[in-house]
PAZAPA-440159 format. One record per residue: residue number from 1; x, y, z of N, C-alpha, C in turn. Coordinates in nm, 3 decimals, padded with zeros to 5 digits, m for minus. Example, Ala and Ser with C-alpha at 12.3 -4.5 7.8 and 13.67 -1.06 7.14 Angstrom:
2
<site i="1" n_east="01.319" n_north="m00.569" n_up="00.780" ca_east="01.230" ca_north="m00.450" ca_up="00.780" c_east="01.320" c_north="m00.330" c_up="00.780"/>
<site i="2" n_east="01.285" n_north="m00.225" n_up="00.708" ca_east="01.367" ca_north="m00.106" ca_up="00.714" c_east="01.290" c_north="00.003" c_up="00.787"/>
***
This chain:
162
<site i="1" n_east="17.412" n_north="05.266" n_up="10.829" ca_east="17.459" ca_north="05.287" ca_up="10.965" c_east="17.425" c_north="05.169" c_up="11.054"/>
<site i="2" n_east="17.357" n_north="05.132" n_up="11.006" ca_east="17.288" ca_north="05.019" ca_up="11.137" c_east="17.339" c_north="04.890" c_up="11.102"/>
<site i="3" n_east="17.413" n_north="04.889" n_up="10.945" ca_east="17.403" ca_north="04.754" ca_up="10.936" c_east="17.605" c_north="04.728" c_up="10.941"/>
<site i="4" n_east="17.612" n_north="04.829" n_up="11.022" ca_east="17.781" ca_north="04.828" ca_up="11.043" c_east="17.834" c_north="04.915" c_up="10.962"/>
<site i="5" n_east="17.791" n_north="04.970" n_up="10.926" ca_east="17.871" ca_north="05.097" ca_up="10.846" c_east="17.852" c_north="05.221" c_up="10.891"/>
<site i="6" n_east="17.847" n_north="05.291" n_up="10.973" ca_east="17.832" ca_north="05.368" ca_up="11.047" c_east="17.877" c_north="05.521" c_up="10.926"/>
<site i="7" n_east="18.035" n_north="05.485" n_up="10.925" ca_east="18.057" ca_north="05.636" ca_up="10.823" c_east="17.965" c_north="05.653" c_up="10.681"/>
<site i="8" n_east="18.014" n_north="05.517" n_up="10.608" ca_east="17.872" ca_north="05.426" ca_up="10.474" c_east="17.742" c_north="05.527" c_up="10.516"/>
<site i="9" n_east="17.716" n_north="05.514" n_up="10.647" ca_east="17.566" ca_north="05.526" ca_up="10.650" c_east="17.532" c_north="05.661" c_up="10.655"/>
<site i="10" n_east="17.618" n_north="05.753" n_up="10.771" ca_east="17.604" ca_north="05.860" ca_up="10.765" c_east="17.621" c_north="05.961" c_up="10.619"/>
<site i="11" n_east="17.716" n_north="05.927" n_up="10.518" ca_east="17.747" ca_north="05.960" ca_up="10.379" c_east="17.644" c_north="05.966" c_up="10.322"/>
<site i="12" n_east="17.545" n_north="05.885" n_up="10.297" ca_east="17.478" ca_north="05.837" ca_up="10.260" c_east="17.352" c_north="05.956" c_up="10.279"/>
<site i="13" n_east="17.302" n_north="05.935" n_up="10.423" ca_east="17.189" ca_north="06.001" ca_up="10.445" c_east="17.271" c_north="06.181" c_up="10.396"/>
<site i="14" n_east="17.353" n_north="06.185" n_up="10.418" ca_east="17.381" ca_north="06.375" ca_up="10.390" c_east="17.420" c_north="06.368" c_up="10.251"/>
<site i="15" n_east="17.424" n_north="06.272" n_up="10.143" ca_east="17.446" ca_north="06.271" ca_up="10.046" c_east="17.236" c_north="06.270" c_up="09.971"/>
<site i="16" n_east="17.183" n_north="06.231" n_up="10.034" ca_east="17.036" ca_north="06.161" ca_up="09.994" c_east="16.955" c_north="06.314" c_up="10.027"/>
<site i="17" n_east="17.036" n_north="06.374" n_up="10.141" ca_east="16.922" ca_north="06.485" ca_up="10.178" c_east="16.983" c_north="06.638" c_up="10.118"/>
<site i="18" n_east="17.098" n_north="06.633" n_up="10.058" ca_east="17.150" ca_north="06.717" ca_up="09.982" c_east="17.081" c_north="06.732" c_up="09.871"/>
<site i="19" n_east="17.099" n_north="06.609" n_up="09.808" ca_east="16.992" ca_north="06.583" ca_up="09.622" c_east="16.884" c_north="06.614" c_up="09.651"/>
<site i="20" n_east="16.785" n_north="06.631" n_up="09.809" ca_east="16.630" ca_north="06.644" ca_up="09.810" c_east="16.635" c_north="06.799" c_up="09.817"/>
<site i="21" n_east="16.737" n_north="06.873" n_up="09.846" ca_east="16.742" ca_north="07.014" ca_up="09.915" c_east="16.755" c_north="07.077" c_up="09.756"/>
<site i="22" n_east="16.916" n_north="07.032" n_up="09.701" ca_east="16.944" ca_north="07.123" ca_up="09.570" c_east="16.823" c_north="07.102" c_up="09.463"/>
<site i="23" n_east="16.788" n_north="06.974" n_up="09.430" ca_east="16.686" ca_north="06.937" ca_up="09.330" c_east="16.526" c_north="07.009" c_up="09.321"/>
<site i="24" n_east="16.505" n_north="06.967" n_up="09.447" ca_east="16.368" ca_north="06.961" ca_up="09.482" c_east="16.317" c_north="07.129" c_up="09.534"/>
<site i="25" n_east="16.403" n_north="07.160" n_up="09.683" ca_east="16.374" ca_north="07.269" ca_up="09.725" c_east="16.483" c_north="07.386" c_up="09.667"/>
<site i="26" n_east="16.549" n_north="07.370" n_up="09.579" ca_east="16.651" ca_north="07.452" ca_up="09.477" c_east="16.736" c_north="07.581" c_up="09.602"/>
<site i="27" n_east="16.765" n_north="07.500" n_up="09.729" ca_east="16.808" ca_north="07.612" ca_up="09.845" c_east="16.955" c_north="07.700" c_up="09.816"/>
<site i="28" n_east="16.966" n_north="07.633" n_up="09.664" ca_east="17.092" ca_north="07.708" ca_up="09.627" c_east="17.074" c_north="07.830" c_up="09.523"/>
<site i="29" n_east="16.957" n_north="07.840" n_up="09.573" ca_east="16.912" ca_north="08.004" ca_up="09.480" c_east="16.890" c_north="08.136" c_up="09.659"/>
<site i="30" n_east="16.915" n_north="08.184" n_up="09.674" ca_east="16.825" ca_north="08.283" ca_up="09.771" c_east="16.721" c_north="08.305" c_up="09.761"/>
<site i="31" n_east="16.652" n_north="08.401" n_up="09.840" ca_east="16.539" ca_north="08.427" ca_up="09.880" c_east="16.527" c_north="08.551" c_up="09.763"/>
<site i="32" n_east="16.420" n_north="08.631" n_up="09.694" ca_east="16.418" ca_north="08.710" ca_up="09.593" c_east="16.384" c_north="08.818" c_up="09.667"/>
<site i="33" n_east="16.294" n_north="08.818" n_up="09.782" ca_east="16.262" ca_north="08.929" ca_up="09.868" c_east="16.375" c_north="09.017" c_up="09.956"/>
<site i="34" n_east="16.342" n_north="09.108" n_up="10.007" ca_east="16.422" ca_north="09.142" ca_up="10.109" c_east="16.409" c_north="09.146" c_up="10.279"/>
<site i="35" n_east="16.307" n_north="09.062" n_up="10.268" ca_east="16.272" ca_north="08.980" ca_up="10.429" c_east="16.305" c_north="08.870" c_up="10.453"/>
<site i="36" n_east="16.401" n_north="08.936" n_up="10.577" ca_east="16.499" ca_north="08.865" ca_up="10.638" c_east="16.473" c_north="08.749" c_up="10.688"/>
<site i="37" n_east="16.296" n_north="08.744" n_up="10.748" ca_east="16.304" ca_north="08.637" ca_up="10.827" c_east="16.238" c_north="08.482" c_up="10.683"/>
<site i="38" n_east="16.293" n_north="08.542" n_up="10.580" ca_east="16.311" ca_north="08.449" ca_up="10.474" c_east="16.445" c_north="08.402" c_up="10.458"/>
<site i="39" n_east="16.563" n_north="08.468" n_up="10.477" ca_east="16.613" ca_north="08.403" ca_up="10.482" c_east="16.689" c_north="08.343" c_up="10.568"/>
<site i="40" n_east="16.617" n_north="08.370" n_up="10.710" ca_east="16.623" ca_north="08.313" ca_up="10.824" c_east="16.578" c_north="08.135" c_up="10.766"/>
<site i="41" n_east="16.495" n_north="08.124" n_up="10.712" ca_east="16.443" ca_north="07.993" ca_up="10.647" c_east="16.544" c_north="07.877" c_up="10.586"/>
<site i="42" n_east="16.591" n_north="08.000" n_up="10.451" ca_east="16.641" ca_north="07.951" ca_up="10.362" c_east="16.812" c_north="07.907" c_up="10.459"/>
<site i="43" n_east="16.833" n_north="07.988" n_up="10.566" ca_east="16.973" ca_north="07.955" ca_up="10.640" c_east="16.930" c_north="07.816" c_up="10.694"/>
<site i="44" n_east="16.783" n_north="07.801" n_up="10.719" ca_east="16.806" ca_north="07.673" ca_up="10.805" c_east="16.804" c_north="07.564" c_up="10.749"/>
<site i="45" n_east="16.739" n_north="07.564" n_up="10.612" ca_east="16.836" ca_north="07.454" ca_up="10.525" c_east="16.946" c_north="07.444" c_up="10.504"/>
<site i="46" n_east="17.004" n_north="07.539" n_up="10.520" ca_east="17.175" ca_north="07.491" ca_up="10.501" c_east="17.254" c_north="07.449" c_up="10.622"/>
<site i="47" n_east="17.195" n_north="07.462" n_up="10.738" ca_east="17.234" ca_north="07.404" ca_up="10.847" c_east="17.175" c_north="07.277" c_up="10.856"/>
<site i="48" n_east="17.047" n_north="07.232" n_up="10.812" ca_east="17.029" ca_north="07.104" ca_up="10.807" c_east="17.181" c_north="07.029" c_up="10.708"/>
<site i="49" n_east="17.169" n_north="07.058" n_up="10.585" ca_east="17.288" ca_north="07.033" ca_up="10.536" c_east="17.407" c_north="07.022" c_up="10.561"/>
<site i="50" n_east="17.493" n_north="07.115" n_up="10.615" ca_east="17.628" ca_north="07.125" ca_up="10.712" c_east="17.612" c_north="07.044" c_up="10.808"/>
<site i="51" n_east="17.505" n_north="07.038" n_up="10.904" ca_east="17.554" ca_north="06.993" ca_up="11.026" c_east="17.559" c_north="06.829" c_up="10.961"/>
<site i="52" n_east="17.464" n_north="06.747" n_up="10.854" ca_east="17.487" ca_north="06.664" ca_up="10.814" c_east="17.616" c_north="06.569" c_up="10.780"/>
<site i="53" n_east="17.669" n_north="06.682" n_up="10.717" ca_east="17.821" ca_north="06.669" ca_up="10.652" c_east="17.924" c_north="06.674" c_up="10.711"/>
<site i="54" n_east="17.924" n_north="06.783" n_up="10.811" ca_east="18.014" ca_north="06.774" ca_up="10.903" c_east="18.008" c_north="06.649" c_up="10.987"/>
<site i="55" n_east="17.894" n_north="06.603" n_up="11.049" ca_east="17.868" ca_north="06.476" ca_up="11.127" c_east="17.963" c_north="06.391" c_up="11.094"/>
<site i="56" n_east="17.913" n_north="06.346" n_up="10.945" ca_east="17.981" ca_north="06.242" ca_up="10.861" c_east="18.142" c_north="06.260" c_up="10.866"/>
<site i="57" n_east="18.179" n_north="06.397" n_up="10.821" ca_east="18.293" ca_north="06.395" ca_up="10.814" c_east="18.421" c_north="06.409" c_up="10.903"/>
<site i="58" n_east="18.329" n_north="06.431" n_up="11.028" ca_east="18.399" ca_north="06.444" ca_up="11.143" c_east="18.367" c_north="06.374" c_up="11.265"/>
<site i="59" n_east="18.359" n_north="06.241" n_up="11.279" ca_east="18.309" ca_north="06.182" ca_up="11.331" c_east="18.297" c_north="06.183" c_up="11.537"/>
<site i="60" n_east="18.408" n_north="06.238" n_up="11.520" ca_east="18.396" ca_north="06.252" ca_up="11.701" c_east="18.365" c_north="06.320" c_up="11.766"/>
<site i="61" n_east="18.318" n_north="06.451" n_up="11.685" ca_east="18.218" ca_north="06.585" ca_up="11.695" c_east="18.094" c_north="06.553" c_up="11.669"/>
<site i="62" n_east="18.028" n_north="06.371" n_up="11.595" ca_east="17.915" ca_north="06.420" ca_up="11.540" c_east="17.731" c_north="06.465" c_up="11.611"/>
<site i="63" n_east="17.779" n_north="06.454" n_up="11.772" ca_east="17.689" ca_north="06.457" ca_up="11.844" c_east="17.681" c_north="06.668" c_up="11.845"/>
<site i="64" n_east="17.805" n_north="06.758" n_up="11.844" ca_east="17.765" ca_north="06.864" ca_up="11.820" c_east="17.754" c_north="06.896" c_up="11.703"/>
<site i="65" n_east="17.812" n_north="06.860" n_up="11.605" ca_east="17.735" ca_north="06.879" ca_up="11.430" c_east="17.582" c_north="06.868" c_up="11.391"/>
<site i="66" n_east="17.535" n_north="06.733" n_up="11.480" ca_east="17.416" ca_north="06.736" ca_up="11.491" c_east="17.330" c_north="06.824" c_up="11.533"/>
<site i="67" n_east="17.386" n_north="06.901" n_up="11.619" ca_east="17.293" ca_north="07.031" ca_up="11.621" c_east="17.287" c_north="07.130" c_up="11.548"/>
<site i="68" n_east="17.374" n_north="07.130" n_up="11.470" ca_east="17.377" ca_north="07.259" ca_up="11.356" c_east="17.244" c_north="07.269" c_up="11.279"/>
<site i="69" n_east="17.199" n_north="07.069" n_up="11.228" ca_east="17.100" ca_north="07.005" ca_up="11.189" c_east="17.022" c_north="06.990" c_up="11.268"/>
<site i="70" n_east="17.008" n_north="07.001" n_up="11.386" ca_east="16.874" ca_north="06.982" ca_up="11.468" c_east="16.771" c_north="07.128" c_up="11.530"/>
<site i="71" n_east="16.881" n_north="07.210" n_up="11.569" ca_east="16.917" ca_north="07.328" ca_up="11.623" c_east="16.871" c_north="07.404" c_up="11.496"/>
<site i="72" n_east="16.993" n_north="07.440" n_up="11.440" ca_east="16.970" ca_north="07.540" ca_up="11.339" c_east="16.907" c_north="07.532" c_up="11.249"/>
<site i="73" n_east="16.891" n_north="07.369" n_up="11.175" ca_east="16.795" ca_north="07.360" ca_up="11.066" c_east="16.662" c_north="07.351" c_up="11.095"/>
<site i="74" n_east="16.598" n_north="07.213" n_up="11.188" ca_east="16.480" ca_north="07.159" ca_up="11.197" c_east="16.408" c_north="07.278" c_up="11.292"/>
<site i="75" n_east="16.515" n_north="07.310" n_up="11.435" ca_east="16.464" ca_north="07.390" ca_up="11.519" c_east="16.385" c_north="07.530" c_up="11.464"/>
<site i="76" n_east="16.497" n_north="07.594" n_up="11.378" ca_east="16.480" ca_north="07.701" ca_up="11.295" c_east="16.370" c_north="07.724" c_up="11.184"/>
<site i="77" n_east="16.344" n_north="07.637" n_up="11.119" ca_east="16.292" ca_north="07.582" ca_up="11.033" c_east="16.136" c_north="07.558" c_up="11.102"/>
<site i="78" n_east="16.113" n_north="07.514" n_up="11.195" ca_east="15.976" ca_north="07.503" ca_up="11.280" c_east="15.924" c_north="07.659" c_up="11.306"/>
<site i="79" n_east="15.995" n_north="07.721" n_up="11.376" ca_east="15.984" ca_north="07.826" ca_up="11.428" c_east="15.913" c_north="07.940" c_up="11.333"/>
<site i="80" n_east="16.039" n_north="07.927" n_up="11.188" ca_east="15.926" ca_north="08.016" ca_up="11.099" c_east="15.821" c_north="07.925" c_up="11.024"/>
<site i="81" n_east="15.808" n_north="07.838" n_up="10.972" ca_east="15.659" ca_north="07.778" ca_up="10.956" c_east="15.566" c_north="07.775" c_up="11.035"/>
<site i="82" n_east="15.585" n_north="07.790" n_up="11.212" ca_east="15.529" ca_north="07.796" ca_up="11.230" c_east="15.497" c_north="07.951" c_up="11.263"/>
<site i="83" n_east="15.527" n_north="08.049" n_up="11.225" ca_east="15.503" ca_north="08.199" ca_up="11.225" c_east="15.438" c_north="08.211" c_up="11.102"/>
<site i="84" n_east="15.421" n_north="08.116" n_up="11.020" ca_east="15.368" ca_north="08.154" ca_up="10.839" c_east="15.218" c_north="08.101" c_up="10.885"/>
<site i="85" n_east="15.254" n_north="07.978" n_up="10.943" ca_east="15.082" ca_north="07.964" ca_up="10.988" c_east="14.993" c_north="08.006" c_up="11.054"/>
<site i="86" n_east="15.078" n_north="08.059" n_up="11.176" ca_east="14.954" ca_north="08.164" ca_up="11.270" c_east="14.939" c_north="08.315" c_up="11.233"/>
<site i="87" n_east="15.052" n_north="08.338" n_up="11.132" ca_east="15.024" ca_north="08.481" ca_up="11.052" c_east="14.958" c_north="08.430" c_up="10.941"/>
<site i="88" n_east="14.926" n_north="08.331" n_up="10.861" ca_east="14.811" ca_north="08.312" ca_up="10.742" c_east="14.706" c_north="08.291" c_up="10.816"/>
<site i="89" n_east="14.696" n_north="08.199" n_up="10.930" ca_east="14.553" ca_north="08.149" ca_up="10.909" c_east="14.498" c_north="08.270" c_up="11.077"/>
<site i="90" n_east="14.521" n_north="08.346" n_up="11.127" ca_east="14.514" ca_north="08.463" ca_up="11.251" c_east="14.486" c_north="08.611" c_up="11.230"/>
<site i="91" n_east="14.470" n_north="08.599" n_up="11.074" ca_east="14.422" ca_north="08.742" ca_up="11.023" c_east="14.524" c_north="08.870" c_up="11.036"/>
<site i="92" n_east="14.697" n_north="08.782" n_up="11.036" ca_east="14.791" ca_north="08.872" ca_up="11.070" c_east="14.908" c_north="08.911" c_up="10.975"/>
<site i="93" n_east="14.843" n_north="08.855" n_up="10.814" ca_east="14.898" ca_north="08.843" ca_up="10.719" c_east="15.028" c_north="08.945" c_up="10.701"/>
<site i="94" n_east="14.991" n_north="09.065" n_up="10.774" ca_east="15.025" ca_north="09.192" ca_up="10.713" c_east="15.192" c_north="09.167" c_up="10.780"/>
<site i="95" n_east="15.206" n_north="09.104" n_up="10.897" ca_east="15.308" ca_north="09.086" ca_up="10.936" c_east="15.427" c_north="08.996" c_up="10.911"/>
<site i="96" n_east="15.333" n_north="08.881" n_up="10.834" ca_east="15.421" ca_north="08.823" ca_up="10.741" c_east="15.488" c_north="08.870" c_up="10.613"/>
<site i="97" n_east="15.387" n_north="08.972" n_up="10.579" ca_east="15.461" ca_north="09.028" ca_up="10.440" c_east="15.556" c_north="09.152" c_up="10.476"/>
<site i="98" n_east="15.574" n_north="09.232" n_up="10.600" ca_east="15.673" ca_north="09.362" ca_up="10.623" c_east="15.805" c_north="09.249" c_up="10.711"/>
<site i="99" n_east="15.886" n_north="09.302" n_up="10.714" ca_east="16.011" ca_north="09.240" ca_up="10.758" c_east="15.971" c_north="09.314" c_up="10.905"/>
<site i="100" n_east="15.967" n_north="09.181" n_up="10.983" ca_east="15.915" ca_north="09.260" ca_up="11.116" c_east="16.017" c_north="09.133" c_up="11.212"/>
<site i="101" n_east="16.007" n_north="09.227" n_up="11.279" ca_east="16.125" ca_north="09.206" ca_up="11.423" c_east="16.067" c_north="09.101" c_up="11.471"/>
<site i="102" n_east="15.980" n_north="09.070" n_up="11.476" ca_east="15.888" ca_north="08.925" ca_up="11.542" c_east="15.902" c_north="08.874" c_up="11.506"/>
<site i="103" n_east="15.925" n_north="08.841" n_up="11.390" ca_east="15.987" ca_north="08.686" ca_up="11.290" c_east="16.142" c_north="08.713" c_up="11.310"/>
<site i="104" n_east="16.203" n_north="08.799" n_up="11.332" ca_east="16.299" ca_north="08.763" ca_up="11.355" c_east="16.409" c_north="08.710" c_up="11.431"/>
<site i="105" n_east="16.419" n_north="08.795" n_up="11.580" ca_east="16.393" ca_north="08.782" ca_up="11.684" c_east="16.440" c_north="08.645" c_up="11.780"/>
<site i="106" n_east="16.310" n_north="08.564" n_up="11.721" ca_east="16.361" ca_north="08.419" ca_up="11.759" c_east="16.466" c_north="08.352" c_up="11.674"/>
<site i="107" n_east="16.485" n_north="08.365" n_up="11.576" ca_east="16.531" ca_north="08.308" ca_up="11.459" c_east="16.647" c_north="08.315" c_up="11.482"/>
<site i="108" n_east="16.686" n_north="08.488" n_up="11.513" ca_east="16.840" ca_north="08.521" ca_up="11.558" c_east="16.865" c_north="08.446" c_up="11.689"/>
<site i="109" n_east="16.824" n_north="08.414" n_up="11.779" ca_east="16.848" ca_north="08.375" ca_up="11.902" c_east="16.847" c_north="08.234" c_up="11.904"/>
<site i="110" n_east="16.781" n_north="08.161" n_up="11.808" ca_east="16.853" ca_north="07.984" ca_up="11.780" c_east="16.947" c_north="08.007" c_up="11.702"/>
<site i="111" n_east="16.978" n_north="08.076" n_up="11.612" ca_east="17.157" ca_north="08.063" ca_up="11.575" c_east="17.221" c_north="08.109" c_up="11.690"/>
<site i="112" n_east="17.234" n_north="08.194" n_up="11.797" ca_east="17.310" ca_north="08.217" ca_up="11.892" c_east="17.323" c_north="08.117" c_up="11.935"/>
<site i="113" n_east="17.184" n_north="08.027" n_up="12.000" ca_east="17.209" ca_north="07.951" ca_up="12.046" c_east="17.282" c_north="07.827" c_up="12.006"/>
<site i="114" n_east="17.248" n_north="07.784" n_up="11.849" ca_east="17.374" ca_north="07.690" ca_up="11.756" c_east="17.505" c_north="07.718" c_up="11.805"/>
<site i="115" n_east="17.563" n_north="07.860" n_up="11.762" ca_east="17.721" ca_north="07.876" ca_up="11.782" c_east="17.724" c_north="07.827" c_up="11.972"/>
<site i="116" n_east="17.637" n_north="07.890" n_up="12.076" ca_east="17.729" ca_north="07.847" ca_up="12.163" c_east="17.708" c_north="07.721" c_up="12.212"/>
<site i="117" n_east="17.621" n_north="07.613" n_up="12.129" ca_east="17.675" ca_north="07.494" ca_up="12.151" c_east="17.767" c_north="07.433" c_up="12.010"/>
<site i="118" n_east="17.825" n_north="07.484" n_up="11.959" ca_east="17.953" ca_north="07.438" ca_up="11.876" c_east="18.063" c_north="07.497" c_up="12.010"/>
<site i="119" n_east="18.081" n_north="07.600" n_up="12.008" ca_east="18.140" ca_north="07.653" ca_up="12.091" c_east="18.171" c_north="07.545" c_up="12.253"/>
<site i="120" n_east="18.055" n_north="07.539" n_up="12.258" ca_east="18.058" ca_north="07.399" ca_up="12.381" c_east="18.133" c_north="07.275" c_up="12.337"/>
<site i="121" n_east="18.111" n_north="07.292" n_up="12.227" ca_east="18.131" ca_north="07.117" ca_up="12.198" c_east="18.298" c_north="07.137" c_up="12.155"/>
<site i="122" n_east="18.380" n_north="07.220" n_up="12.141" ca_east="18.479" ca_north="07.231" ca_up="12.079" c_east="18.613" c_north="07.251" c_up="12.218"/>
<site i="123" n_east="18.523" n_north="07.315" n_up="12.306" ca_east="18.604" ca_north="07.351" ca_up="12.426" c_east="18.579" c_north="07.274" c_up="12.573"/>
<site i="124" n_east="18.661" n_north="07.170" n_up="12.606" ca_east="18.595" ca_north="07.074" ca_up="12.741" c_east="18.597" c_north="07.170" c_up="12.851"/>
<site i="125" n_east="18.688" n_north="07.271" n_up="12.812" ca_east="18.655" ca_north="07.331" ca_up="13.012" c_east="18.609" c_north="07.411" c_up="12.993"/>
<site i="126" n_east="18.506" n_north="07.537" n_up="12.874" ca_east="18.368" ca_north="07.571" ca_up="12.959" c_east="18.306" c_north="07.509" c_up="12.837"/>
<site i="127" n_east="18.302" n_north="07.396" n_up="12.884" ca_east="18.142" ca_north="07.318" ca_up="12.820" c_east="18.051" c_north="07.332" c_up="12.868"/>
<site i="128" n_east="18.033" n_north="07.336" n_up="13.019" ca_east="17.905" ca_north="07.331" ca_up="13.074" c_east="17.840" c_north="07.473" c_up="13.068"/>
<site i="129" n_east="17.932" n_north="07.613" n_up="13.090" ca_east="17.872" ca_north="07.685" ca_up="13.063" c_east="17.811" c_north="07.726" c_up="12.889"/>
<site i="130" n_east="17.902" n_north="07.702" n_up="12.813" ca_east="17.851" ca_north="07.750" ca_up="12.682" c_east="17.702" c_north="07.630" c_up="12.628"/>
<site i="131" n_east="17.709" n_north="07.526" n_up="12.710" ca_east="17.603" ca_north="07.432" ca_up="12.722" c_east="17.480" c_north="07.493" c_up="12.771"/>
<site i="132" n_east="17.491" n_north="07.560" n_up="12.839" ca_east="17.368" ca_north="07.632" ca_up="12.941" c_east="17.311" c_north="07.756" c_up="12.851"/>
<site i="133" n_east="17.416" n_north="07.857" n_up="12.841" ca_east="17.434" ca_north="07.934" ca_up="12.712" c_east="17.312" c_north="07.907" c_up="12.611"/>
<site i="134" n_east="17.358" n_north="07.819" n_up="12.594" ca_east="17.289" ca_north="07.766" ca_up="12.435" c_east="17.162" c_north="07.696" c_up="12.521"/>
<site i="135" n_east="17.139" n_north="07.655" n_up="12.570" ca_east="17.003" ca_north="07.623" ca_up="12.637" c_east="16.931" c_north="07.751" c_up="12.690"/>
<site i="136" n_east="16.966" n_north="07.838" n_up="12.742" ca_east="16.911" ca_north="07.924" ca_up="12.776" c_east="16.919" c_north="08.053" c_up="12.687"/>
<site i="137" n_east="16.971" n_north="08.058" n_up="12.548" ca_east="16.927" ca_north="08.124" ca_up="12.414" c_east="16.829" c_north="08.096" c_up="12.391"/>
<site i="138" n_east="16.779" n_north="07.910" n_up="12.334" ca_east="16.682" ca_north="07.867" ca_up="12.324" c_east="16.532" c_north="07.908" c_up="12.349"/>
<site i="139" n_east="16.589" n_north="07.866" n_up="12.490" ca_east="16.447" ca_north="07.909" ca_up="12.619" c_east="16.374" c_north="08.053" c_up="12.550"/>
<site i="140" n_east="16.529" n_north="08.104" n_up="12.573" ca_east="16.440" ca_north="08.264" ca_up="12.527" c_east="16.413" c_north="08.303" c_up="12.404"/>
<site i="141" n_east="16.467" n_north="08.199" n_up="12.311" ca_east="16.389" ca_north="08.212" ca_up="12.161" c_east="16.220" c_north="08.153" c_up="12.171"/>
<site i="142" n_east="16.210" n_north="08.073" n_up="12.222" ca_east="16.089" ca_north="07.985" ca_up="12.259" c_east="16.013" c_north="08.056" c_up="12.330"/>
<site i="143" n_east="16.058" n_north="08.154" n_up="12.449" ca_east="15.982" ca_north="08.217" ca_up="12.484" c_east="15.938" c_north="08.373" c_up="12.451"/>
<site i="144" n_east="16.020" n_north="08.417" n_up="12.361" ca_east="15.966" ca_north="08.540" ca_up="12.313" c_east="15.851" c_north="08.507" c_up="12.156"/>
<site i="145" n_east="15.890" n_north="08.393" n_up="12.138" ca_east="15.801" ca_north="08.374" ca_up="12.030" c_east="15.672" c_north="08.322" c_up="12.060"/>
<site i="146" n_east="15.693" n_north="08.284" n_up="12.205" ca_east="15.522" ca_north="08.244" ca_up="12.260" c_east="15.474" c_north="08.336" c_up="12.234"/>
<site i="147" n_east="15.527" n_north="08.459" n_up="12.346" ca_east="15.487" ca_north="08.592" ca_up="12.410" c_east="15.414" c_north="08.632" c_up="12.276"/>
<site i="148" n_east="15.523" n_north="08.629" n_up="12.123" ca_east="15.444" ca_north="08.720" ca_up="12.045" c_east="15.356" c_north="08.682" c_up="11.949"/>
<site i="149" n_east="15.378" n_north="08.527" n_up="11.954" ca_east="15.242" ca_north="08.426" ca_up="11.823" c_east="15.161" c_north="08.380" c_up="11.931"/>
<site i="150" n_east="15.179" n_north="08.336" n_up="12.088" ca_east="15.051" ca_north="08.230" ca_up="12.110" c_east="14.938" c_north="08.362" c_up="12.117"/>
<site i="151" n_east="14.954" n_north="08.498" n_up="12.144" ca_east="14.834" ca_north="08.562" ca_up="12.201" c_east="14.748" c_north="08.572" c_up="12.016"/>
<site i="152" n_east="14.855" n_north="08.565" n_up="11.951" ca_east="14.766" ca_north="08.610" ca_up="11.774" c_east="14.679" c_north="08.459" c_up="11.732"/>
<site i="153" n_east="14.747" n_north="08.368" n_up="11.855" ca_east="14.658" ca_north="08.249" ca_up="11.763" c_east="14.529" c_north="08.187" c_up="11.858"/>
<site i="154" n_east="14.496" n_north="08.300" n_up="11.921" ca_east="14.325" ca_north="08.333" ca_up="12.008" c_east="14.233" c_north="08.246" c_up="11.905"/>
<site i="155" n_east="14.153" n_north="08.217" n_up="11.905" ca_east="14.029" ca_north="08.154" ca_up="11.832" c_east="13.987" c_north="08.307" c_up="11.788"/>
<site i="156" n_east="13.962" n_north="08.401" n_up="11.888" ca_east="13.914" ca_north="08.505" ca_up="11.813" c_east="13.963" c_north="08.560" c_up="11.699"/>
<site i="157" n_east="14.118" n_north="08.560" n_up="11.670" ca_east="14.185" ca_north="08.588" ca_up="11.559" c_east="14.123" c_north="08.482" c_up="11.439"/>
<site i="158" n_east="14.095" n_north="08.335" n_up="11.442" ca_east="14.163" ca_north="08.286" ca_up="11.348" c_east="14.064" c_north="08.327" c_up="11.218"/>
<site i="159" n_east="14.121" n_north="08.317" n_up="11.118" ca_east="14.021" ca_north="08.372" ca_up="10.962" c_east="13.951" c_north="08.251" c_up="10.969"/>
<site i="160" n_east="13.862" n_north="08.265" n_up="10.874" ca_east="13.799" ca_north="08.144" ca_up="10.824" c_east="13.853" c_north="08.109" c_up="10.697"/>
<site i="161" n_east="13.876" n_north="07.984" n_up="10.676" ca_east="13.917" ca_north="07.890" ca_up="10.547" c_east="13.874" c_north="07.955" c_up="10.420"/>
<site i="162" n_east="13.977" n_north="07.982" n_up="10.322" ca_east="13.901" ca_north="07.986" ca_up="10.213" c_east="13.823" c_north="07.889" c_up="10.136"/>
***
């Protein structure tokens, strides 16, 4: 991309991070459990992926494709790792292992928020609202997941190391 090849380059990286996803993290199997907010996970690798591809392949969209990958994958993707860590190491294990509405919750509300910025990006006259939309899904994914991990990750909660 940088060195003048812009489409070259983009191909490239969604071709490089595909082989790390199918090979490595095998995201083309499902989840074996029946908790959802697993495969809330396993969805956000495939939005890292798509929004990749689409970028590449659609080049004059690729600033909203990129969010499919930023948004839905990385965003998504943070959100429950970081719910695996303050439920392993907060003495709240139990909630990681039942399919509980708290892991989910947020998870559902950054894909809302994904579609209504595709949705934005596809339509110029309400862009700004489906822009806001999707910013203010966000917000409230971000903020219900404070509300329900920052109080579990007290010092008083945390376990001690095995």
């Amino acid at each position: 991309e940088a060195g003048g090849l812009p489409v070259i380059g983009r191909l490239l990286r969604a071709l490089v991070v595909t082989l790390q996803l199918l090979v490595e993290i095998r995201i083309y199997r499902r989840p074996h459990t029946g908790y959802w907010h697993l495969y809330l996970m396993w969805f956000s690798f495939w939005c890292v992926l798509l929004g990749l591809w689409l970028a590449s392949l659609f080049p004059a969209y690729e600033m909203t494709m990129l969010h499919i990958t930023f948004v839905g994958g990385f965003g998504l993707l943070t959100i429950m790792i970081g719910s695996r860590v303050i439920t392993g190491h907060c003495d709240v294990k139990d909630l990681w292992l039942q399919s509980a509405w708290q892991l989910g919750v947020p998870g559902v509300l950054i894909l809302l928020a994904v579609v209504a910025r595709l949705v934005a990006g596809f339509n110029s006259e309400t862009y700004a609202i489906f822009l806001v939309c999707g910013v203010c899904l966000w917000l409230l994914a971000m903020l219900v997941w404070g509300m329900l991990f920052v109080p579990r990750a007290h010092p008083r909660n945390v376990a001690p190391d095995d």
